[in-house]
C-alpha positions in Angstrom: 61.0 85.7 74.5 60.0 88.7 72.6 61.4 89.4 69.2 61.7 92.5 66.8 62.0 90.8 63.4 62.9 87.8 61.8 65.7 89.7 59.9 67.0 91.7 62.9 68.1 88.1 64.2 69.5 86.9 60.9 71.8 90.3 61.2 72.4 89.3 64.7 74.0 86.1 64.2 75.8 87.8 61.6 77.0 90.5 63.6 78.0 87.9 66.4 79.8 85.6 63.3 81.9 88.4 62.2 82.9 89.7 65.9 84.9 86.4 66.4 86.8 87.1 63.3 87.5 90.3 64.7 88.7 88.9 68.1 91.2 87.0 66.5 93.6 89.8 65.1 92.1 93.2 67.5 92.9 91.5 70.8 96.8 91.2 70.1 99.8 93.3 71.3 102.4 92.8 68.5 106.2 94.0 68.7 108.8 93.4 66.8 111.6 93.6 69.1 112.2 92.5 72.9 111.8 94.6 76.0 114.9 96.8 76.9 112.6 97.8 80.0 110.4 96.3 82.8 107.8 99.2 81.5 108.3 97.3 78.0 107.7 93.6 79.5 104.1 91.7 79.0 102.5 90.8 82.5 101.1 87.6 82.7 98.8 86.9 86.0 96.2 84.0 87.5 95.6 86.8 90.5 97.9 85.1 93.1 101.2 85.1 90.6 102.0 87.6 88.4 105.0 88.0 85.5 106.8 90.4 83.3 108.0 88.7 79.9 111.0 90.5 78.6 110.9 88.5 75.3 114.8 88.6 75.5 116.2 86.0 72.7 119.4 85.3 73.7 118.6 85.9 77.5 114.8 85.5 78.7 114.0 87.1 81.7 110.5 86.3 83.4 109.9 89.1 86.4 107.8 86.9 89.0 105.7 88.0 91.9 103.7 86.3 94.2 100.5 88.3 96.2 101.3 88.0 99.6 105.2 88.4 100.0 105.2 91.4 101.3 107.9 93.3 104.3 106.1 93.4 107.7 103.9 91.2 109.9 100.8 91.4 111.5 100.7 94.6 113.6 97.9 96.9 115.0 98.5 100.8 113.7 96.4 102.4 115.9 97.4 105.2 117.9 96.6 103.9 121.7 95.3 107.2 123.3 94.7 109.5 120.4 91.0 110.3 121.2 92.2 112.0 123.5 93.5 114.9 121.2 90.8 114.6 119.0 88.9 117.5 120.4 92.5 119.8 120.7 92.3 119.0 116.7 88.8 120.3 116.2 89.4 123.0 118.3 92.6 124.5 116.5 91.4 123.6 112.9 88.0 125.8 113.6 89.9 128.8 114.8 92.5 128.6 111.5 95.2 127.3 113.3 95.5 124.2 110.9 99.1 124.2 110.8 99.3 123.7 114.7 97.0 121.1 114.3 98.8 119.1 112.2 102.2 119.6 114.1 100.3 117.8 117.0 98.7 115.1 114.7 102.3 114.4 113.9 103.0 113.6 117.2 100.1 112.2 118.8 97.8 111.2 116.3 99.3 109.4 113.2 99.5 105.5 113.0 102.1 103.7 114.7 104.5 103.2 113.0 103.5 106.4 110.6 104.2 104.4 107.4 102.7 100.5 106.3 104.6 98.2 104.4 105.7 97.3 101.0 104.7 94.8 98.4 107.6 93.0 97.1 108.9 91.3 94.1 110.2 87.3 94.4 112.1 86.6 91.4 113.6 85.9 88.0 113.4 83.1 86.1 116.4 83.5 83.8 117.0 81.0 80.7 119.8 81.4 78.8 120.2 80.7 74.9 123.9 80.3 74.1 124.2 81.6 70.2 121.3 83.1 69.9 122.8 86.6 69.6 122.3 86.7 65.9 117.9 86.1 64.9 115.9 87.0 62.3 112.1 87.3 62.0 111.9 88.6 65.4 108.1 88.9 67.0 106.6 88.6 70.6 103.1 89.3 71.4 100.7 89.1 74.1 97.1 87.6 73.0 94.7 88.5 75.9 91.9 86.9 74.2 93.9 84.0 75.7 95.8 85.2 78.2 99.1 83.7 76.8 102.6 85.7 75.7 104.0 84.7 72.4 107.9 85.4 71.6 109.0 83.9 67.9 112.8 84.0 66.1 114.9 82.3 63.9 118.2 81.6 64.6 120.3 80.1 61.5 117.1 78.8 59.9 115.8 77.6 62.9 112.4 78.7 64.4 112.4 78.8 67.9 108.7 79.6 69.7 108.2 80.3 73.6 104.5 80.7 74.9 104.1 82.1 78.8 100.9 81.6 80.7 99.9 82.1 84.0 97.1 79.2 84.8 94.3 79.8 87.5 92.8 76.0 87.6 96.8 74.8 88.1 98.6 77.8 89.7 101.9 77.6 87.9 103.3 79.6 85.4 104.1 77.6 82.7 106.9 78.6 79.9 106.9 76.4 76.7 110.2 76.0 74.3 110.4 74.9 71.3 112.1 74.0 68.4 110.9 73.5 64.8 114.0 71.0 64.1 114.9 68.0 66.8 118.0 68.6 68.9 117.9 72.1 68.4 116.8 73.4 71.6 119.5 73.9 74.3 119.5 76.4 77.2 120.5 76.7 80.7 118.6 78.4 83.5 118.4 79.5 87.1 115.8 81.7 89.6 117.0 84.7 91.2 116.3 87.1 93.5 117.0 90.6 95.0 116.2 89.6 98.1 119.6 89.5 100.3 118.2 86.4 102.6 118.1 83.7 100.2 119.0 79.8 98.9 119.1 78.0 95.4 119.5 75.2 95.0 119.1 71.9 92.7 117.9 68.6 93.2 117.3 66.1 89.5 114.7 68.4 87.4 114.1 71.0 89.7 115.6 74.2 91.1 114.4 75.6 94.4 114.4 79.5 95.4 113.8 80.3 99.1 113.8 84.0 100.2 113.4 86.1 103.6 112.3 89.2 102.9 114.6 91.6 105.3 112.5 93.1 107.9 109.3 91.4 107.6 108.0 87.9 109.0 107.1 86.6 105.5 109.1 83.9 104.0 108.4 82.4 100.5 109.7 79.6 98.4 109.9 78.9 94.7 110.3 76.2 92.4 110.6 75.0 89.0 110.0 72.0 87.1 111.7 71.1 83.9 110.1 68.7 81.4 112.1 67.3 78.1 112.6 65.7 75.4 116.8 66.3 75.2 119.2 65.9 77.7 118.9 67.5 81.3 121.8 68.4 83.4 121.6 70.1 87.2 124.9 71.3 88.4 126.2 74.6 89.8 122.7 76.3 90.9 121.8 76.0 86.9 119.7 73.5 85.0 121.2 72.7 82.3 118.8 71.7 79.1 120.6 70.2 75.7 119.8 68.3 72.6 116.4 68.8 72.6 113.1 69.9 70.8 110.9 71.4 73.2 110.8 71.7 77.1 108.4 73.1 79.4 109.2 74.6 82.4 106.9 75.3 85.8 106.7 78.1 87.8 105.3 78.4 91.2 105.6 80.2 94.4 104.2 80.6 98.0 104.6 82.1 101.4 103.9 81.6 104.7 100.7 83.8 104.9 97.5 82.9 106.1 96.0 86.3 106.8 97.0 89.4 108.2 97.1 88.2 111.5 98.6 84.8 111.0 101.7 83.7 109.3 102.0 80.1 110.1 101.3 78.9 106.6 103.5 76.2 104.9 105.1 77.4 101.6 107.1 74.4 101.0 103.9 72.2 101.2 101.9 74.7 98.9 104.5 74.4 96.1 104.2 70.5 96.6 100.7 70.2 95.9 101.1 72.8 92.9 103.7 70.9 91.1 102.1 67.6 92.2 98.9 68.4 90.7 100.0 68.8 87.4 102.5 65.9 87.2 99.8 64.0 85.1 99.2 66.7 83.3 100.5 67.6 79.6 101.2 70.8 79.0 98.6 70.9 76.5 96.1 69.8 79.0 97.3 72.9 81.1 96.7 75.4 78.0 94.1 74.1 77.0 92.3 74.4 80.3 93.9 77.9 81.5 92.1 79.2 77.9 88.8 77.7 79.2 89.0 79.1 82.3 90.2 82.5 81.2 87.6 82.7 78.6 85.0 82.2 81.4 85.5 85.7 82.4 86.3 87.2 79.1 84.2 86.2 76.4 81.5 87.7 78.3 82.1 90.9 76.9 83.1 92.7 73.7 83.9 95.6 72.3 84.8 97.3 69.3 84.6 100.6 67.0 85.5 99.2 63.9 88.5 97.3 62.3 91.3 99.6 60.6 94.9 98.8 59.3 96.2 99.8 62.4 95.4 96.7 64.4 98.4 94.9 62.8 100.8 97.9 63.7 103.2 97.2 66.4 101.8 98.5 69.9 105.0 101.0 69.9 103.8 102.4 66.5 100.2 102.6 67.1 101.0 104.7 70.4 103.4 107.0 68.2 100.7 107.4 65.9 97.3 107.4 67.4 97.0 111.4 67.4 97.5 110.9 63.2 95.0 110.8 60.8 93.1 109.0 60.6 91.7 107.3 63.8 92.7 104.4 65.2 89.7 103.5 66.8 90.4 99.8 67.2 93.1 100.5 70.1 90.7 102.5 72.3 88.6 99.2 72.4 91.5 97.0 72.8 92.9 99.5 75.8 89.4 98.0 77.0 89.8 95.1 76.9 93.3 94.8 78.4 91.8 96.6 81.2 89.7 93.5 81.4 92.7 91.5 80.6 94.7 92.8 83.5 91.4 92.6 85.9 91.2 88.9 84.7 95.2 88.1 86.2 95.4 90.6 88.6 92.0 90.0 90.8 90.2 86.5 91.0 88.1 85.0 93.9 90.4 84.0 96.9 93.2 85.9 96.2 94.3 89.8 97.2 93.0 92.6 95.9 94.8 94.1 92.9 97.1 96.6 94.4 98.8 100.2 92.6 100.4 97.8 90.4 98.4 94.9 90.2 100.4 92.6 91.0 103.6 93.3 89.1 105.9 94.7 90.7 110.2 93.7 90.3 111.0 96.8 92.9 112.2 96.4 96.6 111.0 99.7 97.3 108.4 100.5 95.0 106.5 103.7 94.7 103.9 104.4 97.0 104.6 100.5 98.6 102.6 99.3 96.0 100.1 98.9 98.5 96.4 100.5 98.4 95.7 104.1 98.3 92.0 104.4 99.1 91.7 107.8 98.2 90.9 107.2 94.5 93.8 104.4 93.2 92.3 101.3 95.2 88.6 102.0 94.6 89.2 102.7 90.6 90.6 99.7 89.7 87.5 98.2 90.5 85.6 100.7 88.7 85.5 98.3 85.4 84.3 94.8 87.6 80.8 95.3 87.3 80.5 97.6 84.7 82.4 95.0 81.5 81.0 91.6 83.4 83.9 90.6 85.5 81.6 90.6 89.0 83.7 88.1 90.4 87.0 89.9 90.1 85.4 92.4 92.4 85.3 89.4 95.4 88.7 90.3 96.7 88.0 93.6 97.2 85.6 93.3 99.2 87.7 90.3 101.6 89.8 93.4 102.1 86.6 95.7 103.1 86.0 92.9 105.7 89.1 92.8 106.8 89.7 96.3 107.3 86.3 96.9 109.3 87.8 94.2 111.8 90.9 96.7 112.4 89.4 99.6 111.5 86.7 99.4 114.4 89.8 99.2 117.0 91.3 102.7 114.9 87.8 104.1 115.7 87.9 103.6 119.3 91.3 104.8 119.4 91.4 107.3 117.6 87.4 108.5 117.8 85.6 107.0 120.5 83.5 105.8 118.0 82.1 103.0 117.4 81.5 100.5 113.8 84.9 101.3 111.6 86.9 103.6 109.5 90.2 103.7 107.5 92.4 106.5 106.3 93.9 106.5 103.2 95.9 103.4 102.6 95.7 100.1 103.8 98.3 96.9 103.2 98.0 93.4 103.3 98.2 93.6 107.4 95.1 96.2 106.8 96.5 98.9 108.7 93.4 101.7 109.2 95.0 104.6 110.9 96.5 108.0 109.2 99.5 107.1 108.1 102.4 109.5 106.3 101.8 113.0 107.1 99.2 114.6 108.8 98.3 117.2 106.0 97.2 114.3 104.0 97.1 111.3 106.0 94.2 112.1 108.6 91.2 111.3 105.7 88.0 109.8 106.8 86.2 108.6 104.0 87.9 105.6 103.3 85.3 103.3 104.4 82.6 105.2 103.0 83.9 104.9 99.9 84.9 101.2 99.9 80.9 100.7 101.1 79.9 102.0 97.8 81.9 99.2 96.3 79.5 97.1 98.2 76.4 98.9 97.1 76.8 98.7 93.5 77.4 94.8 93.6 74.1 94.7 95.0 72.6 97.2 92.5 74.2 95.5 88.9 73.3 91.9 90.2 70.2 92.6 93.0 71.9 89.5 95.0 69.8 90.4 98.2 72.2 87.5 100.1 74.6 89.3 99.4 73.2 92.4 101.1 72.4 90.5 103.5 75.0 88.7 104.6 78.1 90.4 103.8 77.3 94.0 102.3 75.2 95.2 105.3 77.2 94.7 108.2 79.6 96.3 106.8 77.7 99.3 105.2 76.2 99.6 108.9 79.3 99.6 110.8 81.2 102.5 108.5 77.4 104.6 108.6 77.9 104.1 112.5 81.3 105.3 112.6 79.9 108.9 110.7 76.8 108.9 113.1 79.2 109.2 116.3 82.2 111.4 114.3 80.3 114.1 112.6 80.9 117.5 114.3 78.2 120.1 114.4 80.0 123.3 113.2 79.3 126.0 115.6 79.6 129.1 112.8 76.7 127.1 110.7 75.2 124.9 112.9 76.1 122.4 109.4 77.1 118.3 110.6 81.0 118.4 109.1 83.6 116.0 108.9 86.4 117.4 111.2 89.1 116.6 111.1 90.1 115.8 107.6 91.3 116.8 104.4 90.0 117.7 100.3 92.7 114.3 99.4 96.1 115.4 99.2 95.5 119.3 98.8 94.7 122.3 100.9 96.1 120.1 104.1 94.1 119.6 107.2 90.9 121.4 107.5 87.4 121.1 108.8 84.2 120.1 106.1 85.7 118.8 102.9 83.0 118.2 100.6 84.1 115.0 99.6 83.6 113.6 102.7 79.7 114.9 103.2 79.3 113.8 99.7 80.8 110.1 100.7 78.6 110.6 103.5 75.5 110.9 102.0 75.6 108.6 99.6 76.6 105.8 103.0 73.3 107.0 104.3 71.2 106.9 101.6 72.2 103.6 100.6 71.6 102.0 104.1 68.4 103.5 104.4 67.3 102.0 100.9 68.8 98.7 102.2 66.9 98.7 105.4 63.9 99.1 103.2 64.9 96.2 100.7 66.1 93.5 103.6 62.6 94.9 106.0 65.4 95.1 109.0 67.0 97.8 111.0 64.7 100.3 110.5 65.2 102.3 113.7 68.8 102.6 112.5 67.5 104.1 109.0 65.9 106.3 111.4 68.5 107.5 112.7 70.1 108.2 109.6 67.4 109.6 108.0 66.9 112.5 110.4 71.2 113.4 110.2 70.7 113.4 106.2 69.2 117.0 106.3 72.1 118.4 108.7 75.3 117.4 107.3 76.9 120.3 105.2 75.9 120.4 101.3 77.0 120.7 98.5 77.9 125.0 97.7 78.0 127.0 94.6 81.1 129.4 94.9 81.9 132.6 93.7 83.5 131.3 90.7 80.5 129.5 89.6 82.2 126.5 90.5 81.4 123.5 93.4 82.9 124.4 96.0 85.9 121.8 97.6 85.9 123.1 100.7 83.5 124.5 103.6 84.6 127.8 102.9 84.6 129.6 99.9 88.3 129.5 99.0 89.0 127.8 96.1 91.9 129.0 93.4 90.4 128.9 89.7 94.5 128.6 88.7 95.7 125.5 91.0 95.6 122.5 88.5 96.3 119.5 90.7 95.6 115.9 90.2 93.2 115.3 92.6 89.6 116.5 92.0 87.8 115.1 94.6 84.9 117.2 95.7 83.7 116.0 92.3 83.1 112.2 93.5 79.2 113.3 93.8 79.5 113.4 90.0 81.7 110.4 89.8 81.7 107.3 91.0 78.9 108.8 93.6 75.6 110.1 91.8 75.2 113.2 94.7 74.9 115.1 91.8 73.5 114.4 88.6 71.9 116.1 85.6 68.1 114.6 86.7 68.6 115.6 90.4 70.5 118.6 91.0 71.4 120.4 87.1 73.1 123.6 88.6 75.1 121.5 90.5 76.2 119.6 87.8 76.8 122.7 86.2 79.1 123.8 88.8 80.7 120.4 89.0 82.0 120.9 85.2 82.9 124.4 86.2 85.6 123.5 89.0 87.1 120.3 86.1 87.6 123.5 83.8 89.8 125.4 86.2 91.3 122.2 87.2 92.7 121.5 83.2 93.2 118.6 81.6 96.4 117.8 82.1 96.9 115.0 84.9 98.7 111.9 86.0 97.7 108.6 84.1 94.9 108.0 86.6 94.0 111.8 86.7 93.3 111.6 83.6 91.3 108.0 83.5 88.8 110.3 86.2 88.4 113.0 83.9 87.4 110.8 81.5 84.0 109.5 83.7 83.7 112.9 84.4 83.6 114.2 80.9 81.0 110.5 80.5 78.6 111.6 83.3 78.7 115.5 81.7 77.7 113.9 78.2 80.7 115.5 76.7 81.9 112.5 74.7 84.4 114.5 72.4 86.3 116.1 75.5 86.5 112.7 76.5 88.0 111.7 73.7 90.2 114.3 73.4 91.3 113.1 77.4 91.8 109.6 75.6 94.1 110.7 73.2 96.4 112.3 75.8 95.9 108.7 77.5 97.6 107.6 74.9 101.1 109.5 75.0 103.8 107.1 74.9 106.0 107.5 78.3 109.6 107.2 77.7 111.6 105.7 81.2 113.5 108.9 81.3 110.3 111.3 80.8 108.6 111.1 84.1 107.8 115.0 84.2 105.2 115.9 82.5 101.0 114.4 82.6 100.6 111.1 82.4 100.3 108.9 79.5 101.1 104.8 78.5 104.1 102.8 78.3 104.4 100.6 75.1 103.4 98.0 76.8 99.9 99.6 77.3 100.9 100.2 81.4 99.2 103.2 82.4 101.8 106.0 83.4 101.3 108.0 86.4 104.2 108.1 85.6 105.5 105.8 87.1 103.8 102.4 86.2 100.4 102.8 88.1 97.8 99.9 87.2 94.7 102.7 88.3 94.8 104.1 85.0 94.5 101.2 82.9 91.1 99.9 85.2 89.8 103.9 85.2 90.1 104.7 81.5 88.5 101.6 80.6 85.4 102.1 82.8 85.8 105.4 81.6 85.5 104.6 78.0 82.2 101.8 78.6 80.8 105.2 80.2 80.5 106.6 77.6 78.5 104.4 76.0 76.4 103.5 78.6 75.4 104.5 82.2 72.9 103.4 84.7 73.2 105.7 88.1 70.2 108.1 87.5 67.6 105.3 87.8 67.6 104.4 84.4 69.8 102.7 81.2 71.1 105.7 79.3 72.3 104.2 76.0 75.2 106.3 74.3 74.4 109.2 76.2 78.3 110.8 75.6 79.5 108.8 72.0 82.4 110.6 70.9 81.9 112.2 67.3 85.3 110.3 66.9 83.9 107.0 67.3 80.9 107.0 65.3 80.1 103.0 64.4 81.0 100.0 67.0 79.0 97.3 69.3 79.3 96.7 72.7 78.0 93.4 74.1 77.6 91.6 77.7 78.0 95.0 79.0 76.0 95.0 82.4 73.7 97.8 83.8 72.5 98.7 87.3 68.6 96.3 88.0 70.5 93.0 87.1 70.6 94.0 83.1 73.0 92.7 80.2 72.8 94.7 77.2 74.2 93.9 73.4 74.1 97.3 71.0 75.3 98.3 68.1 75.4 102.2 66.1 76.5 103.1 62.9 76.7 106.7 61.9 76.0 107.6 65.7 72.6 106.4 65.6 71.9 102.9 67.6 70.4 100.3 64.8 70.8 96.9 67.1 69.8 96.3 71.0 69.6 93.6 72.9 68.5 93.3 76.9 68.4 90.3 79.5 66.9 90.3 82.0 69.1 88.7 84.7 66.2 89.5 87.7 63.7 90.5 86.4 62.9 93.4 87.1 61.5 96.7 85.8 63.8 98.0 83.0 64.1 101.9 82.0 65.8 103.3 79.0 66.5 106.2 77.4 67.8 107.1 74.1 68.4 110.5 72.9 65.4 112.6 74.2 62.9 109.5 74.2 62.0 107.6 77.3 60.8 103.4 77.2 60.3 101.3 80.3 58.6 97.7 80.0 58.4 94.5 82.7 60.7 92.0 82.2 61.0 88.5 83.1 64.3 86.7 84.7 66.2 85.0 82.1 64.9 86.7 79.1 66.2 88.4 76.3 64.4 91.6 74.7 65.3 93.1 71.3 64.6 96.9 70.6 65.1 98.6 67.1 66.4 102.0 66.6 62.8 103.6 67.7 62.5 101.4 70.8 59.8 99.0 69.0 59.9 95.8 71.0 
């Protein structure tokens, strides 16, 4: 171990002492009244159930999902036959007859059917508090430094406390009552459902829910479990609880999914060994080891840019009032850390990927299916799992990759005569792969380009060469074969182009996207540099390598902007959401300031005429845009805007936050929350260029804070700290050991490391 000075250490464990005092008030939603709304709730998730807290006194309501109750059943979505049209496609796009071209994609191209299915919600758990109607002292909060909800009252000089957690080592929900004086505590309760197939019923201290979800072949049961110390009473579908001090009830669901070709699985049997598991169990045991667990993942990583009055505001007032002087700096760190927070109950090991809304959703029809849009939404919420030390989280994501290359390879014989795998751009639990919706839009290729990168950088933050190995490459090989046998040479250039396809969601079906080449490139590059690292397939890198110099590049237009398309057509005045021929910039390092300047240049150009103004995710984007253009105080200005509080009947103008801290689209998309935060780290540090770029876009706004367990492309963890803008504390460990590369300002360090050690810089890079 290497060490800077004696007294940089002392100020460490300083530094570290007075962070934990900081976690205890920073990391707290506070409100002083209940939700009215479901965008007002506080979610609560262990990854496979998820819950909205109303905080209601005299009526609770506890919004449940569970992951896999969705409408559907397994079902292939390809388009038997469609190949066949493929060349028609090409054919009428190149000569400018796009519109015909999509008239016949309609028909002959598109998924069957040409939509996928919907996530769905379960239930309520409703508890009812007769005479509660009149409280004093109201407060509810959400403490995601433990992952539990808080809701406090008095009610004629009695204190009454609930606390709602969603456990991961037990997989219940649990809901704890109490009351501060014995007898006190009396309520009834019952589950619900907006499903129209459905049972309750009661047998002693339990209530059972089972639902059919209408057109679908998923089936899912609930249960609760009632614990006392007063009287309990099951009659009339309603448990009835009386005369008591506290209760604790348990929450659980299941369905009958296995996968998304099998739904033979057992619900009832499920619940049974939830509920039997924890029979021993006090509920203190349950807390206490749902904090331990949760604290696994987030205690890894902290944030902060200093402490301020406003971290004991309500959440509704500090949104109201963030644009105010002066700075509330503490809630850009905490909007961090909730990303975390939702990452954390949203996305654990064996479970589903977190979807456009997590996995909260109390909508039969929600928008967009809740399912995964993979041309931006499904691939940002994954933007923060590497980046703020939650690796694992990033584990169900790629199950789904896996998935989807097993269906996607029939969609590119079907629809391509290609071989290895592509998807379009959404996917559902049943991982459809073909274009779905409209043909404009729907017929995208780089879906599993895209997803691949996903793949990549787990390899690059942790260098697990297993893992490229045995899951990472097959996959990365299969979606670079698909591109081999799909690209088109273009006859007026003689360019490779992706044809047909689409700029996503703008300019409607055309031929050589730049998106797509950048997605492209990147695929190839990083299988050539992993045929290199595993000393395997290097015929296919071959292959590969001599396509690189043919597919289309990246063009300067006349506007001094990057072009999105082949052609030089771009309109300096359209402002939409999507700004996708930027993805070189961001997430993609196509183009970056070391390799290609003027591009970069150009890059920043096209976000200009595209504005500022943008849905809640839009703007999380612009915000790693503004990062990788080291324009911190843009970004911050983007951050602000973040920040504009969304009222339920305001869903017209740019994006912004609920109260609740749910990112706006509007409506309620989870994309922005996971985007901005990753956005936000960005800014402080960055790692795609080859090198550790440490606070290479630090808002002017923002001008003293630490960051620790923050993790950097090589297999690095870094600890820093500035004040006044200049870094005075940093730490480094080596988790490989490999070489490690920094830069700070305009100077330049790089030194061998050792696996499992620590290295302390000063503010001049002394080691």
């Amino acid at each position: 171990m290497r060490y800077f000075y004696s007294i940089f250490i002392f100020f460490l464990l300083i530094s570290c002492s007075n962070r934990q005092e900081i976690v205890k008030t920073e990391r707290i939603l506070f409100y002083n009244q209940p939700a009215n709304t479901w965008n007002e709730a506080l979610p609560v998730g262990n990854g496979r159930l998820g819950a909205m807290v109303f905080g209601t006194v005299s009526r609770e309501c506890i919004q449940f999902n569970e992951e896999t109750l969705w409408t559907g059943g397994p079902h292939d979505y390809s388009h038997p036959g469609a190949a066949g049209y493929l060349d028609t496609l090409r054919t009428l796009i190149l000569d400018g007859k796009a519109r015909e071209a999509e008239k016949l994609a309609m028909v002959h191209f598109m998924s069957v059917p040409v939509r996928q299915e919907a996530y769905q919600p379960f239930g309520d758990l409703c508890i009812e508090f007769p005479d509660h109607e009149f409280y004093t002292d109201y407060q509810r909060s959400l403490d995601i430094s433990k992952a539990i909800c808080r809701t406090e009252y008095k009610v004629n000089g009695v204190t009454y406390i609930r606390e709602v957690l969603a456990s991961y080592p037990d997989q219940v929900i649990a809901i704890k009552l109490t009351a501060n004086e014995n007898k006190a505590l009396k309520f009834g309760l019952t589950l619900h459902t907006p499903h129209e197939g459905n049972s309750i019923y009661c047998s002693g201290d339990q209530q059972t829910l089972e639902v059919e979800v209408k057109e679908s072949k998923l089936k899912g049961i609930a249960r609760i479990d009632v614990e006392t110390d007063g009287l309990l009473v099951c009659s009339d579908h309603k448990i009835q609880v009386q005369d008591a001090k506290e209760a604790t009830i348990y929450l659980t669901a299941a369905t009958n999914f296995v996968d998304y070709r099998d739904v033979s699985g057992d619900p009832l049997a499920r619940i049974d060994e939830y509920l039997n598991g924890i029979k021993k169990k006090s509920f203190s045991k349950i807390r206490k080891d749902h904090i331990a667990d949760y604290r696994s993942f987030f205690d890894r990583f902290d944030i902060g840019f200093g402490k301020t009055a406003r971290d004991t505001m309500t959440m509704n007032k500090r949104l109201m009032t963030f644009n105010e002087s002066p700075v509330d700096p503490g809630l850009v760190s905490l909007y961090v850390q909730y990303g975390r927070y939702l990452m954390i109950s949203s996305s654990r090991p064996g479970t589903q990927p977190a979807n456009l809304q997590g996995i909260w959703n109390n909508e039969l029809q929600p928008p967009w299916e809740s399912k995964y849009t993979l041309n931006i939404n499904a691939e940002m919420n994954y933007w923060p799992a590497e980046l703020t030390n939650l690796s694992e989280c990033h584990q169900p994501l790629f199950n789904l990759i896996e998935d989807c290359s097993e269906t996607g390879s029939i969609t590119a014989r079907e629809h391509y005569g290609a071989g290895g795998w592509v998807i379009h751009h959404n996917t559902d639990i049943w991982r459809g792969t073909a274009p779905i919706n409209a043909s404009d839009h729907g017929i995208w290729l780089g879906g599993a380009g895209w997803l691949c990168t996903h793949l990549w950088e787990h390899y690059l933050y942790t260098l697990d060469i297993d893992f490229l190995k045995e899951t990472a490459w097959p996959l990365m090989k299969g979606a670079a074969q698909f591109y081999l046998d799909y690209l088109f040479e273009d006859p007026e250039t003689g360019w490779l182009i992706s044809v047909p396809s689409n700029s996503p969601e703008i300019g409607g079906l055309v031929a050589g996207p730049t998106m797509d080449h950048q997605i492209i490139r990147s695929l190839f590059r990083d299988c050539i540099e992993s045929t290199e690292i595993m000393d395997k397939d290097h015929k296919f890198a071959e292959q590969l390598r001599s396509t690189l110099p043919h597919i289309a590049p990246n063009q300067i237009g006349r506007y001094g902007q990057l072009q999105e398309w082949l052609e030089d057509r771009d309109n300096p005045e359209v402002k939409h959401r999507h700004v996708s021929h930027l993805w070189g910039v961001h997430p993609g390092d196509d183009i970056t300031w070391e390799k290609s300047p003027e591009l970069m240049q150009a890059a920043r150009q096209s976000l200009l005429f595209r504005g500022d103004e943008g849905t809640g995710w839009s703007l999380a984007w612009k915000i790693n845009f503004r990062a990788r253009f080291l324009d911190g105080d843009h970004a911050y200005e983007l951050i602000k805007m973040l920040f504009r509080v969304k009222e339920e009947d305001n869903v017209n103008w740019g994006g912004g936050s609920y109260i609740n801290l749910f990112d706006a689209h509007p409506p309620f998309q989870i994309d922005g929350n996971f985007g901005a935060a990753a956005g936000i780290v960005e800014l402080l540090i960055q790692s795609h260029q080859g090198f550790i770029d440490l606070l290479p876009a630090l808002p002017s706004a923002l001008p003293n804070g630490y960051i620790k367990g923050v993790c950097a492309r090589g297999g690095f963890e870094i600890d820093m700290e500035w004040k006044d803008c200049e870094m005075k504390q940093l730490r480094i460990l080596s988790k490989a050991g490999h070489l490690c590369k920094l830069r700070y300002n305009d100077k330049m360090v790089s030194f061998e490391t050792e696996k499992g050690e620590d290295y302390y810089l000063g503010k001049n890079f002394i080691l």
